[in-house]
C-alpha positions as a printed Julia matrix, in Angstrom:
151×3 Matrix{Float64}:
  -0.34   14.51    4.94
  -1.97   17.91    5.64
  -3.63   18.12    2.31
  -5.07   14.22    3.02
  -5.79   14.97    6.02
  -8.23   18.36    4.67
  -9.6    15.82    2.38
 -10.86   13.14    4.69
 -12.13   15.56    7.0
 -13.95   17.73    4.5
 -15.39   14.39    2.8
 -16.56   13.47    6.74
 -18.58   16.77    6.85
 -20.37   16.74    3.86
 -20.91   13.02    2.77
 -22.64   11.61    5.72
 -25.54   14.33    5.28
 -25.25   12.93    1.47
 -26.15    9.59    1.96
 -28.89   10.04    4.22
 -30.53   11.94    1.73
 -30.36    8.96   -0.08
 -33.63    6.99   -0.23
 -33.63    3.63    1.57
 -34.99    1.83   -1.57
 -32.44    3.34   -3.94
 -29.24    2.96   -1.37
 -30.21   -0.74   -1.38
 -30.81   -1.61   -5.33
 -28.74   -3.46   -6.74
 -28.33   -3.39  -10.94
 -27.42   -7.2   -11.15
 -27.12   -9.97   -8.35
 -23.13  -10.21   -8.3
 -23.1    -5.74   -8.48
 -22.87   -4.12   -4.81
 -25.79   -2.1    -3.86
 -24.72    1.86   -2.5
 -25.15    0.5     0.51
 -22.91   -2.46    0.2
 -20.03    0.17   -1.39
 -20.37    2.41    1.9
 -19.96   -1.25    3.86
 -16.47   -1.68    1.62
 -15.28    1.58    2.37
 -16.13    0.64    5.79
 -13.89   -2.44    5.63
 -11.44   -0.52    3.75
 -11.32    1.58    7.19
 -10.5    -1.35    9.06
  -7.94   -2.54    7.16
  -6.02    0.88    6.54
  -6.67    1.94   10.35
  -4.64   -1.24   11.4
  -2.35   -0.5     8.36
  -1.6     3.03    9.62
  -1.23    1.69   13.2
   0.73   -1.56   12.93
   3.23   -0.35   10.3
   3.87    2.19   12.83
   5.67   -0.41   15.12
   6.02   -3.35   12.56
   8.8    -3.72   10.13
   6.74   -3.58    6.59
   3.49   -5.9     7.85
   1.68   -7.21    5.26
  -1.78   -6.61    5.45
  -4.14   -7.74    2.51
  -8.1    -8.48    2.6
 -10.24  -10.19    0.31
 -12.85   -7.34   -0.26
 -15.82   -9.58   -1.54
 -15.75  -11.47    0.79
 -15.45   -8.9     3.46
 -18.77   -7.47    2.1
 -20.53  -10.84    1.9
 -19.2   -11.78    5.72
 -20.24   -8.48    7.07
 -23.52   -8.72    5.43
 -23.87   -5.37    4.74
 -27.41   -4.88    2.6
 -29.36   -6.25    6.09
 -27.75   -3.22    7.95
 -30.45   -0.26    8.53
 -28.96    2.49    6.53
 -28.59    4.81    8.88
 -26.21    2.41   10.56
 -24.15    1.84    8.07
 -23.56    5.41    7.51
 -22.88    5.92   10.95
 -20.55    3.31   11.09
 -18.41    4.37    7.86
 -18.83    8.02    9.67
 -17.13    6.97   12.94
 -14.18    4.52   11.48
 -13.31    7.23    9.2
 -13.12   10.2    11.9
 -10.86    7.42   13.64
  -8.59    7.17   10.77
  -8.26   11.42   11.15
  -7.53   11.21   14.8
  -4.86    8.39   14.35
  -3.54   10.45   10.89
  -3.42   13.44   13.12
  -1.75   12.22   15.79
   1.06   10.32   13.72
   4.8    11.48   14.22
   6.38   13.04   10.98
   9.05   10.44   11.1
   6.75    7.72   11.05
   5.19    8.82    7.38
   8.04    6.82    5.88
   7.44    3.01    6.9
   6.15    0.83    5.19
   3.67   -1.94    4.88
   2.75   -4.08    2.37
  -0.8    -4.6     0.35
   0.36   -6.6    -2.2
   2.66   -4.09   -3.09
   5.04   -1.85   -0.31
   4.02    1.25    0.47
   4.87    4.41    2.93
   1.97    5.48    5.32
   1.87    8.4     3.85
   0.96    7.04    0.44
  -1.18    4.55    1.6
  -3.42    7.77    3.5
  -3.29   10.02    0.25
  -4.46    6.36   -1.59
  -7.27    5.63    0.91
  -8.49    9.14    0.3
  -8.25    8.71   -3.75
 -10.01    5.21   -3.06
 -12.76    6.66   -0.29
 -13.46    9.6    -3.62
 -13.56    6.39   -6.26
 -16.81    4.96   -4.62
 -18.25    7.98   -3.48
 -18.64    8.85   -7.21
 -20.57    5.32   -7.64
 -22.82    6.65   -5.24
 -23.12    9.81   -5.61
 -22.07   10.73   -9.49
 -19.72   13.46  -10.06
 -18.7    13.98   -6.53
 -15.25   14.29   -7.24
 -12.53   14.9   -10.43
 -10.47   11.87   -9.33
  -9.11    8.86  -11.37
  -8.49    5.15   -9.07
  -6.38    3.44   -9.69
């Protein structure tokens, strides 16, 4: 978890600074009507956040919950390409240091339980996934980013 942990943190400190240099026109392009602008990608990681925050607190206390979310829609719902982009940033920023604090502040023993996405999963792999996942899109936004391979 340490190593995950370093990660997230280290991706929190540099990447917000990254986006914002960003211009507002190119964070919102989109190549083709069904593709998801940058912006729209930072507004899945963003639900992506929600979903594994609640996964790494509920499976805490639950016996395996299952906890599954339909990501396009998610996007669509949330509307994310009429947020200002600073907000969206901001808001990916703040969810993720939340996801830290509650990673950090997880007993040992509770790395172990599960919860289920489809598939069952320890907390502990579903943090070192999120991570792999969070460095997957950040390479759509921001090429070359990171050496990483998601799925």
């Amino acid at each position: 978890m340490n190593t995950t942990l370093h990660d997230l943190r280290e991706i929190l400190n540099i990447y917000p600074a990254k986006f914002n240099a960003i211009s507002v026109q190119d964070f919102a392009v989109k190549s083709a009507p069904t593709k998801w602008s940058k912006k729209e990608v930072v507004g899945h990681l963003i639900d992506s956040a929600q979903n594994n925050l609640r996964r790494f607190i509920v499976g805490q206390y639950e016996h395996e919950p299952h906890i599954v979310y339909q990501q396009d829609f998610w996007v669509v719902a949330n509307g994310y390409q009429q947020y200002s982009k600073s907000d969206v940033i901001e808001l990916w920023r703040l969810i993720n240091l939340q996801i830290a604090h509650v990673l950090e502040n997880m007993p040992v023993e509770n790395y172990d339980k599960e919860c289920k996405t489809g598939e069952v999963h320890t907390l502990e792999w579903l943090a070192s996934d999120y991570v792999k996942h969070l460095k997957h899109h950040i390479n759509q936004i921001i090429p070359g980013s990171f050496d990483v391979r998601y799925p």
